[in-house]
Backbone as a chain_set.jsonl record, in Angstrom:
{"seq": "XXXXXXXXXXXXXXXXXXXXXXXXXXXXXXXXXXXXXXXXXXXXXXXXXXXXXXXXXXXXXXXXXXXXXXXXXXXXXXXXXXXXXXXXXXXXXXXXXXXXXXXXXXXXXXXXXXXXXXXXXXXXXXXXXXXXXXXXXXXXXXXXXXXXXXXXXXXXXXXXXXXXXXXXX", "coords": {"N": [[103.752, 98.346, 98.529], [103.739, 100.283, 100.785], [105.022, 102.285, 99.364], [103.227, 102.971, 97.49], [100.838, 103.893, 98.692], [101.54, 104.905, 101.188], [103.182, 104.474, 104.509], [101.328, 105.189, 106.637], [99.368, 104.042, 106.224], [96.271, 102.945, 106.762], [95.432, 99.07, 106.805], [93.259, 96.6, 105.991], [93.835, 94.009, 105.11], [96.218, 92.704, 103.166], [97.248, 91.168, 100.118], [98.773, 88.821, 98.784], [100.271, 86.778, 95.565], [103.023, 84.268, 94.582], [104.778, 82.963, 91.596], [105.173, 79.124, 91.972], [106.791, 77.94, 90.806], [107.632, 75.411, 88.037], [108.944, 72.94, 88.261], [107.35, 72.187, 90.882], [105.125, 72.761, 90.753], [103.616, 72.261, 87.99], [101.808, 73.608, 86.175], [102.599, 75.817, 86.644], [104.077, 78.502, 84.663], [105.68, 80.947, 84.912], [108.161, 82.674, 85.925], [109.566, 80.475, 89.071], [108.998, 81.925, 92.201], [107.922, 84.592, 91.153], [105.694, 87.225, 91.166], [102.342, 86.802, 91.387], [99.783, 87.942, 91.939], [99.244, 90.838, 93.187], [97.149, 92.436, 96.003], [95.093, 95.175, 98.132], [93.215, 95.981, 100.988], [92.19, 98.81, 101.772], [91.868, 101.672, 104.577], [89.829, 103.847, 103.974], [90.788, 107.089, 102.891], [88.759, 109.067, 103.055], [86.635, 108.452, 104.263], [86.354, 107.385, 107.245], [85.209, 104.758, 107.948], [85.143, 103.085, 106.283], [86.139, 100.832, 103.2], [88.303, 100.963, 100.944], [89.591, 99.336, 97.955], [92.426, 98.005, 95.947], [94.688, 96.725, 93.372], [97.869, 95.575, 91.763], [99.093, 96.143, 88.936], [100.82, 93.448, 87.496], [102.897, 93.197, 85.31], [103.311, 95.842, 85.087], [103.559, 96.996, 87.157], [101.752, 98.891, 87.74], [98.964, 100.627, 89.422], [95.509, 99.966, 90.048], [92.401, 101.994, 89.727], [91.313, 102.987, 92.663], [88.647, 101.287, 94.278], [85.319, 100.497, 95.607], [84.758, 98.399, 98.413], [82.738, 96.221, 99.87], [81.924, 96.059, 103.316], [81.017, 92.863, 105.05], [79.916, 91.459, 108.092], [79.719, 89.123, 110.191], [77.754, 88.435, 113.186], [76.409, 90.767, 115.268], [76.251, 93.214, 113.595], [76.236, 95.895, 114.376], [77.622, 96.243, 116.473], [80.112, 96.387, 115.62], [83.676, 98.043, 114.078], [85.554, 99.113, 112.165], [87.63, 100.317, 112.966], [88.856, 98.119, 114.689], [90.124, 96.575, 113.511], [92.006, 96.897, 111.832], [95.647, 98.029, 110.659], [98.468, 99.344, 110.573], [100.79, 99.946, 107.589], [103.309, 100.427, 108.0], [103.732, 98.516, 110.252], [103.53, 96.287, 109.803], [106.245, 93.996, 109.023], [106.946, 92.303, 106.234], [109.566, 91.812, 105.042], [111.063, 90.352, 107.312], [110.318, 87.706, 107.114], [112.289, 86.457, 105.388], [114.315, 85.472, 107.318], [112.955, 84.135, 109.273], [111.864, 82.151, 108.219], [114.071, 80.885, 106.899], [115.028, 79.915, 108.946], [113.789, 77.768, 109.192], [114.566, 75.887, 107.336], [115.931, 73.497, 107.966], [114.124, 71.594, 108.37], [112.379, 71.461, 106.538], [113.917, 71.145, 103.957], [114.302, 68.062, 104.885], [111.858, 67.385, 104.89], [110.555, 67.852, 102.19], [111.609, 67.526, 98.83], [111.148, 69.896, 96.744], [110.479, 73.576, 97.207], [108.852, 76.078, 97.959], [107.804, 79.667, 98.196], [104.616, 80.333, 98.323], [102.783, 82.238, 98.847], [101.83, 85.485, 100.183], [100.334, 87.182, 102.676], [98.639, 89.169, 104.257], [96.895, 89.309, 107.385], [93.378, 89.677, 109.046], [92.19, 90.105, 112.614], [90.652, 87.235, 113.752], [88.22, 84.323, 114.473], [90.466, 82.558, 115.184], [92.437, 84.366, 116.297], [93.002, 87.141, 117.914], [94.362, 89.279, 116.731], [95.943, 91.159, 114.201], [97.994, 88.568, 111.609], [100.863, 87.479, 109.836], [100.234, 85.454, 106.736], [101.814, 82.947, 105.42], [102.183, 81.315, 102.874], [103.215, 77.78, 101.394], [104.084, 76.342, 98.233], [104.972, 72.766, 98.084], [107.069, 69.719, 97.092], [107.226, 66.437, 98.381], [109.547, 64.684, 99.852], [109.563, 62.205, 100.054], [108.006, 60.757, 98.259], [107.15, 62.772, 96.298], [105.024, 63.76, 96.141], [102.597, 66.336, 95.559], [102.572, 69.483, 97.684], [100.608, 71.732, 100.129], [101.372, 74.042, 102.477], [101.437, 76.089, 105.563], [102.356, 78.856, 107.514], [101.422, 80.808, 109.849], [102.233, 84.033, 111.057], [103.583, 86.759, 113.527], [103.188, 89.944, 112.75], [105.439, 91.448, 113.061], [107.081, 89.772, 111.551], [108.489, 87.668, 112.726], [107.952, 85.779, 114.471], [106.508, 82.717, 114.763], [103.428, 81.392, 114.733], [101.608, 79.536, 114.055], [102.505, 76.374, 113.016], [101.846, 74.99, 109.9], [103.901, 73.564, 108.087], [104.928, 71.491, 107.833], [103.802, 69.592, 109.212]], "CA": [[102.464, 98.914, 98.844], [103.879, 101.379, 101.488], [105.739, 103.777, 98.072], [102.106, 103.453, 96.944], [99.836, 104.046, 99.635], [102.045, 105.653, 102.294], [103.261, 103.596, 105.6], [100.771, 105.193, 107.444], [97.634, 103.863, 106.001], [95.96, 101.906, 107.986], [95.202, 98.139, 105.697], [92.754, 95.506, 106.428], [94.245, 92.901, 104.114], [97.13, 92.725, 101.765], [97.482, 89.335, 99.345], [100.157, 88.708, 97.02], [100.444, 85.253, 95.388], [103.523, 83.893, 93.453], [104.963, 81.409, 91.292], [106.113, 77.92, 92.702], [107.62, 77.355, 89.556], [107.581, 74.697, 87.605], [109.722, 72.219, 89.388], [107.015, 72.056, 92.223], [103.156, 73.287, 89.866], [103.968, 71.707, 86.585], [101.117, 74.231, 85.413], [103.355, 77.354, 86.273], [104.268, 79.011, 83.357], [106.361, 81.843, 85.392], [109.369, 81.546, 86.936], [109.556, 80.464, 90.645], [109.344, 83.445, 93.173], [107.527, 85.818, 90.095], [104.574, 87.521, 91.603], [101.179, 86.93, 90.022], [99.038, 88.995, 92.073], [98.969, 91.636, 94.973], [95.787, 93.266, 96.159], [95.227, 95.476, 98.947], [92.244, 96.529, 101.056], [92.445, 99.749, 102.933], [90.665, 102.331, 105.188], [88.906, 105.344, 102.592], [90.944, 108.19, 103.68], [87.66, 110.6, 102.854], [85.706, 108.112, 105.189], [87.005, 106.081, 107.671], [84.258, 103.744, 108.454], [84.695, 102.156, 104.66], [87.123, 100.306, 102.714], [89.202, 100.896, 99.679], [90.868, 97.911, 97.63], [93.521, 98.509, 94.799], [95.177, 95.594, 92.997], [98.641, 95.947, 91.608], [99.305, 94.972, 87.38], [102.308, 92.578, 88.019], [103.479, 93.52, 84.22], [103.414, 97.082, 84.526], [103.606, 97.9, 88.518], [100.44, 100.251, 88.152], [97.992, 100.165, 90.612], [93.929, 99.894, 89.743], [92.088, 102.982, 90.657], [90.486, 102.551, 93.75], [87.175, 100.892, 94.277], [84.73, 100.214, 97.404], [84.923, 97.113, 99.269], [81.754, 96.154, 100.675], [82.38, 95.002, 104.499], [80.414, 91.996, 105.544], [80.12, 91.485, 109.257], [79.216, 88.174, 111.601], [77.304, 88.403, 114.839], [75.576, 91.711, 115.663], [76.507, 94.351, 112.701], [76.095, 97.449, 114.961], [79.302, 96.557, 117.503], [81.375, 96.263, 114.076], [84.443, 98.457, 114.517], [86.394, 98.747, 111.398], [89.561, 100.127, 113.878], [89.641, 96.988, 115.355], [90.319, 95.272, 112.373], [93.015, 97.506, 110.902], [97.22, 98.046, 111.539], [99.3, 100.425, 109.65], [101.304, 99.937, 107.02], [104.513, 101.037, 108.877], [103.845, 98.068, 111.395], [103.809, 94.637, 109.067], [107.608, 93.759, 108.124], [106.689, 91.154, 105.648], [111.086, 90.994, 104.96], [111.294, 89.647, 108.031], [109.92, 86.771, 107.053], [113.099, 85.492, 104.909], [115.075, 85.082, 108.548], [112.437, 83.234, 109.889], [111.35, 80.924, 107.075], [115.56, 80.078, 106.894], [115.172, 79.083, 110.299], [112.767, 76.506, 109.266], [114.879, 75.447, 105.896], [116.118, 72.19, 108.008], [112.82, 70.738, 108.427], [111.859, 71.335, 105.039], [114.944, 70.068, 103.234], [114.003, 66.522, 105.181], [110.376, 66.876, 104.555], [110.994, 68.201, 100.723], [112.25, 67.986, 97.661], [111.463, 71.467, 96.458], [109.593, 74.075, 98.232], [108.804, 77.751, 97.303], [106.56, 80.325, 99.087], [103.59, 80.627, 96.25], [101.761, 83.611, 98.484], [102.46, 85.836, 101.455], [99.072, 87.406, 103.107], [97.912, 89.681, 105.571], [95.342, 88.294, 107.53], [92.735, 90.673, 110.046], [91.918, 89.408, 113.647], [89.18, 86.321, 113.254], [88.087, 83.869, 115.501], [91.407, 82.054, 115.903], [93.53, 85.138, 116.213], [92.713, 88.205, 117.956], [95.308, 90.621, 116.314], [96.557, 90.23, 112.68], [99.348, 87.573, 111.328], [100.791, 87.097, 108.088], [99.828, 83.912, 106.342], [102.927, 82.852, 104.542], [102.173, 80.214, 102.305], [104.483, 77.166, 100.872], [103.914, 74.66, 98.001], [106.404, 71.86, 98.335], [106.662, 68.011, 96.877], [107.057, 65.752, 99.462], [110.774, 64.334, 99.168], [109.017, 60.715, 100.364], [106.626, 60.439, 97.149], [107.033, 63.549, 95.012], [103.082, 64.06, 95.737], [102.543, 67.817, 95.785], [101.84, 69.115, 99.017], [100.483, 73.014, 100.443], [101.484, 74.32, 103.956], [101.269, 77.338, 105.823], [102.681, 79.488, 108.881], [101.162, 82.1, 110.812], [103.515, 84.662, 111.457], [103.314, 87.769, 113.985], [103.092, 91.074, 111.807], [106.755, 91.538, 112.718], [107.599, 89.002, 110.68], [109.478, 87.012, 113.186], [107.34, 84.759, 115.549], [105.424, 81.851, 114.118], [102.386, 81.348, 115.956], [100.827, 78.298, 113.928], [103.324, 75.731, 111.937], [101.232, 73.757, 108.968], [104.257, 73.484, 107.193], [106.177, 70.256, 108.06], [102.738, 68.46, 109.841]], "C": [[102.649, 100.213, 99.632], [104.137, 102.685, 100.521], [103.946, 103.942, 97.896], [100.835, 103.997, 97.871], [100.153, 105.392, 100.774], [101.825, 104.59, 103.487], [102.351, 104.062, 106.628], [98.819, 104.293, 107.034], [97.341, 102.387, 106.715], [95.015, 100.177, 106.58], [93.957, 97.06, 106.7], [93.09, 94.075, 106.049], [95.142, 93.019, 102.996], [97.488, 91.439, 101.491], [98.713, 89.771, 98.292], [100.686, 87.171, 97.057], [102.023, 85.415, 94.387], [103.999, 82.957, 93.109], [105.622, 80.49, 92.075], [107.165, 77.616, 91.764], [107.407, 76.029, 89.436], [108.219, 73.132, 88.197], [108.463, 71.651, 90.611], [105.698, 71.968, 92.076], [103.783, 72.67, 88.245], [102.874, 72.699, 85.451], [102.064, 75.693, 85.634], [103.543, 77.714, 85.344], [105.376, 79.876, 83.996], [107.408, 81.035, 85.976], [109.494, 81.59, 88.793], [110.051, 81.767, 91.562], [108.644, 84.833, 92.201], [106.181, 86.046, 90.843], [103.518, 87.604, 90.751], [100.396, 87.329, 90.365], [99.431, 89.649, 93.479], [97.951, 92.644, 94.886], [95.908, 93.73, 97.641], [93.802, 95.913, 99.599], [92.345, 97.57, 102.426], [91.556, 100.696, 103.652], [90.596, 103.399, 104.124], [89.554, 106.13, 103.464], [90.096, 109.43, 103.555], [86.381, 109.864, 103.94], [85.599, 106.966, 105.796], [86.694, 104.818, 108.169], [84.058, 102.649, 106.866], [86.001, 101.41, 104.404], [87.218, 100.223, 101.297], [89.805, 99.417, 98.902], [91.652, 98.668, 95.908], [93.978, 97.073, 94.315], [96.534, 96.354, 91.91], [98.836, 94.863, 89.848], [100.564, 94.735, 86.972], [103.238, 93.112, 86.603], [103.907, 94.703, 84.235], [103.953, 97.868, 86.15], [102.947, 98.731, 88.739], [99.642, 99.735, 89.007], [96.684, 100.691, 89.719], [93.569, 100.946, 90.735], [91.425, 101.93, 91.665], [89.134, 102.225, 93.615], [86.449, 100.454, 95.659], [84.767, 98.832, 98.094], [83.351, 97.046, 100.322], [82.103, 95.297, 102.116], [81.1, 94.39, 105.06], [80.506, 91.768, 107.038], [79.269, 90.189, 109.603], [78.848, 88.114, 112.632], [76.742, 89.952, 114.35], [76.816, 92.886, 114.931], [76.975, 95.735, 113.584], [77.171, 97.832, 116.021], [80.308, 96.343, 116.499], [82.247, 97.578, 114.008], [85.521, 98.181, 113.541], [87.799, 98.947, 111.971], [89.841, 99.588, 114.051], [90.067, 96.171, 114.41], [91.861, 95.46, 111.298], [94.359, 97.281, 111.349], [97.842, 98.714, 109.783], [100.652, 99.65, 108.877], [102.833, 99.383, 107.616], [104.693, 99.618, 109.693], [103.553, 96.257, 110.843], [105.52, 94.498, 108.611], [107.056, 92.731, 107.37], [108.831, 90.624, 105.266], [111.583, 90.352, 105.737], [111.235, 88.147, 108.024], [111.134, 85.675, 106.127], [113.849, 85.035, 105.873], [114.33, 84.139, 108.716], [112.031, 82.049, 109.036], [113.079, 80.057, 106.969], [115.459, 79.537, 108.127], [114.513, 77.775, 109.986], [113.402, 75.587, 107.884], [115.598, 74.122, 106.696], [115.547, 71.329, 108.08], [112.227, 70.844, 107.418], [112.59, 71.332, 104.401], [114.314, 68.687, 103.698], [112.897, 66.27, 104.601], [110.061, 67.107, 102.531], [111.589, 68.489, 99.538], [112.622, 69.702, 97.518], [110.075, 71.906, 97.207], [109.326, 75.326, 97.883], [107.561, 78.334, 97.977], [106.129, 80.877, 97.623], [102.679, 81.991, 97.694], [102.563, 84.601, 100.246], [100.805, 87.119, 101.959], [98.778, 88.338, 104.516], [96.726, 89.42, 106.228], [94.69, 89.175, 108.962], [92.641, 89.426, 111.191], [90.742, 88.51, 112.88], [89.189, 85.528, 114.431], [89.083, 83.14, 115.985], [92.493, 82.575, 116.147], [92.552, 86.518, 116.881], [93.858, 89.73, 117.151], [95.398, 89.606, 114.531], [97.6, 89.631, 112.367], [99.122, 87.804, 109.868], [100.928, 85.944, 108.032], [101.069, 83.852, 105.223], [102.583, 81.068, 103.753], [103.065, 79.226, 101.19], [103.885, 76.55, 100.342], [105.047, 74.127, 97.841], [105.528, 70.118, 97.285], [107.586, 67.93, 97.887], [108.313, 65.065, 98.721], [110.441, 62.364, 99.26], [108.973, 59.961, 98.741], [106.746, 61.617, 96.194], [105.741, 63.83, 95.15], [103.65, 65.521, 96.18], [101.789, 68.274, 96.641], [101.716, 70.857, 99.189], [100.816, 72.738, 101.765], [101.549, 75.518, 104.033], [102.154, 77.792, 106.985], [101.668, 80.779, 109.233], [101.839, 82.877, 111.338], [103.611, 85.761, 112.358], [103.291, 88.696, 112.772], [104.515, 91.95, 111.505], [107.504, 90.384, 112.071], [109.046, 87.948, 111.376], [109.187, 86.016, 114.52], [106.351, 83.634, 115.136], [104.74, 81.483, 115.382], [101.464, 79.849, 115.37], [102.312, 77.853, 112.491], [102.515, 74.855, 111.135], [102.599, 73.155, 107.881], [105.373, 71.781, 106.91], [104.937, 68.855, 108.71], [102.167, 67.757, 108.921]], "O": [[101.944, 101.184, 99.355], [103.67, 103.805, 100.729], [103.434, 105.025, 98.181], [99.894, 104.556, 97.306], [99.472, 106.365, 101.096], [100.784, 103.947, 103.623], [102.443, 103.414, 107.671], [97.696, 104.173, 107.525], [97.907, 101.336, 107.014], [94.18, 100.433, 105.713], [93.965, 96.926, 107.923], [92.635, 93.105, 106.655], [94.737, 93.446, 101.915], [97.946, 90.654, 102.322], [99.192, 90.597, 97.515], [101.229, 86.533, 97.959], [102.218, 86.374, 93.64], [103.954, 81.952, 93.818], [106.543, 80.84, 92.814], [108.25, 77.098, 92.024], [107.05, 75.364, 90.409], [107.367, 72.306, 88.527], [108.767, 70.626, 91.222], [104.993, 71.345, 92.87], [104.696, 73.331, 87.749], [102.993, 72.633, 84.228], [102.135, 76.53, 84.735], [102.901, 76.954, 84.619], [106.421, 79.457, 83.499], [107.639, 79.874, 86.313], [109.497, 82.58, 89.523], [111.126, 82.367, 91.582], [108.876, 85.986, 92.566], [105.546, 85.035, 91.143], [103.514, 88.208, 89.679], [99.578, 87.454, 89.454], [99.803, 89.113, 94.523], [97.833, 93.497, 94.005], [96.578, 93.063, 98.43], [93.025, 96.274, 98.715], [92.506, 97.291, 103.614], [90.366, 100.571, 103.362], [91.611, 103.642, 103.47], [89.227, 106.125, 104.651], [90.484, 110.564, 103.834], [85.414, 110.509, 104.345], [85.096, 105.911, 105.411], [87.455, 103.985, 108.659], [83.197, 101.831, 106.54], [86.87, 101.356, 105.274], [86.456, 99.598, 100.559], [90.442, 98.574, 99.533], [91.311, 99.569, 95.142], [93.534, 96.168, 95.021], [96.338, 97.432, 91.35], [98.771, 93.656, 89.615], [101.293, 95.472, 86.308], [104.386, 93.457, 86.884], [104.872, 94.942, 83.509], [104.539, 98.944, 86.271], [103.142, 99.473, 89.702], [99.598, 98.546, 89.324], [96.755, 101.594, 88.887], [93.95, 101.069, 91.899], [91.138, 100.734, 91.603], [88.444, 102.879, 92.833], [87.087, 100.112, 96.655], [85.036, 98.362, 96.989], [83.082, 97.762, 101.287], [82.474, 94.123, 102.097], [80.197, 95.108, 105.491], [81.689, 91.993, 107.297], [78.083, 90.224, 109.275], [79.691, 87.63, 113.387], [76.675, 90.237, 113.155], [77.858, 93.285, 115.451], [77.973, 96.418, 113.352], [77.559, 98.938, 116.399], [81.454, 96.096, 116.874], [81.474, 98.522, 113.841], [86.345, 97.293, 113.761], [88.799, 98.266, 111.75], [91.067, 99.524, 113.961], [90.363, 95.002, 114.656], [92.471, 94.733, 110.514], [94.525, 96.495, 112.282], [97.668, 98.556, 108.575], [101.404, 98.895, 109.493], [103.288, 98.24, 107.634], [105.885, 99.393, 109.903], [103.424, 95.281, 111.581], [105.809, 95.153, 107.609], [106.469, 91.999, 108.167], [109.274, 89.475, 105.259], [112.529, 89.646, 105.388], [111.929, 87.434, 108.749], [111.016, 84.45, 106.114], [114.317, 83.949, 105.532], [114.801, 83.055, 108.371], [111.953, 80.941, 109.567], [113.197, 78.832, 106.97], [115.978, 78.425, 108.229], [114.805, 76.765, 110.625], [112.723, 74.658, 107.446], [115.999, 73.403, 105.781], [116.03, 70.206, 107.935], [111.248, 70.1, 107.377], [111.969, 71.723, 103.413], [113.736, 68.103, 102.782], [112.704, 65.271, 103.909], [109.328, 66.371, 101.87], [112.038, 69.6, 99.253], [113.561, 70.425, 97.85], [109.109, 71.259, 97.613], [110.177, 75.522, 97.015], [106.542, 77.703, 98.261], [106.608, 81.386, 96.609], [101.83, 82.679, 97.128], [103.474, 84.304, 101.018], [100.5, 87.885, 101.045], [98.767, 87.904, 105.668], [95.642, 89.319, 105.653], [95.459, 89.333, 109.91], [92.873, 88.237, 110.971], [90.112, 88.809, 111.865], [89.942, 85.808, 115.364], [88.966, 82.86, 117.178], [93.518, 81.906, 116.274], [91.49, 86.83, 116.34], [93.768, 90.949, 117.293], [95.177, 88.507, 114.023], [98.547, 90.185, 112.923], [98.197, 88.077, 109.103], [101.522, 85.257, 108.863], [101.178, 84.666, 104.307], [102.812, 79.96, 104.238], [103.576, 79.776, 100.214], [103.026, 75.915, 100.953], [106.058, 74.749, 97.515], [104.41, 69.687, 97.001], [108.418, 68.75, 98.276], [108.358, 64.852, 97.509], [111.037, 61.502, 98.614], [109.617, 59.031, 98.255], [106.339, 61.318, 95.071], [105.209, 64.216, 94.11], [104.65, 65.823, 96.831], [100.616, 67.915, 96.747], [102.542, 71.497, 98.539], [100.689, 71.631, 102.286], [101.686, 76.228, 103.037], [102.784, 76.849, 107.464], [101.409, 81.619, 108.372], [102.251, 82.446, 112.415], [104.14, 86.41, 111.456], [103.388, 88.119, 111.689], [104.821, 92.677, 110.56], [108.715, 90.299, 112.273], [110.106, 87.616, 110.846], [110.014, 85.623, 115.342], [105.174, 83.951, 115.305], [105.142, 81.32, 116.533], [100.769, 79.193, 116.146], [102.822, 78.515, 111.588], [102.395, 73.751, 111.665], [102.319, 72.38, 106.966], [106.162, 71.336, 106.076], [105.115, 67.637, 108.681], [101.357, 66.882, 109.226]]}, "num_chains": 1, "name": "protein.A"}
């Protein structure tokens, strides 16, 4: 996103889902770790009180022109403050996140068979976070039962402090 955007742009949200593979989604079709979408939503650099979104076409690596993003707001519209909601490019490591997820690969060997991160997420301040985290998401079967199970982490934006563990509870 940074080659395409530039590391300075300031984002409100970047998603990108991918496969669990088969092994783990019996509906996959792709192979485990293949990305099947990334979307981005950023500040309008012609007007910085708006928001941009782009989506990326996993086959081809083009990006969707730009389009507007309507922003919705909760509580009193008029103290709404799209700055506070933003963080630059430059200032998410999302690679960080293979250190720290290995840190956690002994508690999810015990707790699972197989395991695969199906999305990886930028997520704005909300009410149980004042700053933004990335949402790193895992599906796993359960090495117990084989039932197929989702979990999550919360991650700082440097990609190296988990701040909420769903992934082993």
């Amino acid at each position: 996103m940074a080659k395409h955007l530039g590391s300075n742009t300031k984002i409100a949200e970047l998603t990108s889902f991918f496969s669990a593979g088969s092994d783990i989604d019996s509906t996959d079709t792709e192979p485990k770790g293949q990305m099947k979408t990334c979307s981005v939503n950023y500040q309008n650099p012609t007007d910085a009180r708006k928001l941009l979104t782009t989506s990326m076409d996993v086959a081809s690596g083009i990006f969707s022109q730009p389009m507007p993003v309507e922003i919705m707001v909760m509580g009193d519209e008029s103290k709404f403050r799209l700055e506070d909601n933003l963080i630059r490019l430059s200032q998410v490591n999302a690679a960080a996140l293979t250190a720290t997820m290995k840190s956690q690969e002994p508690k999810l060997g015990v707790t699972y068979s197989h395991y695969a991160w199906s999305g990886v997420r930028l997520e704005g301040p909300s009410p149980f976070s004042s700053t933004p985290t990335l949402r790193l998401d895992v599906e796993d079967r359960l090495a117990v039962n084989d039932i197929k199970k989702n979990g999550y982490a919360s991650v700082t934006t440097d990609g190296k402090t988990i701040k909420t563990n769903d992934l082993t509870s």
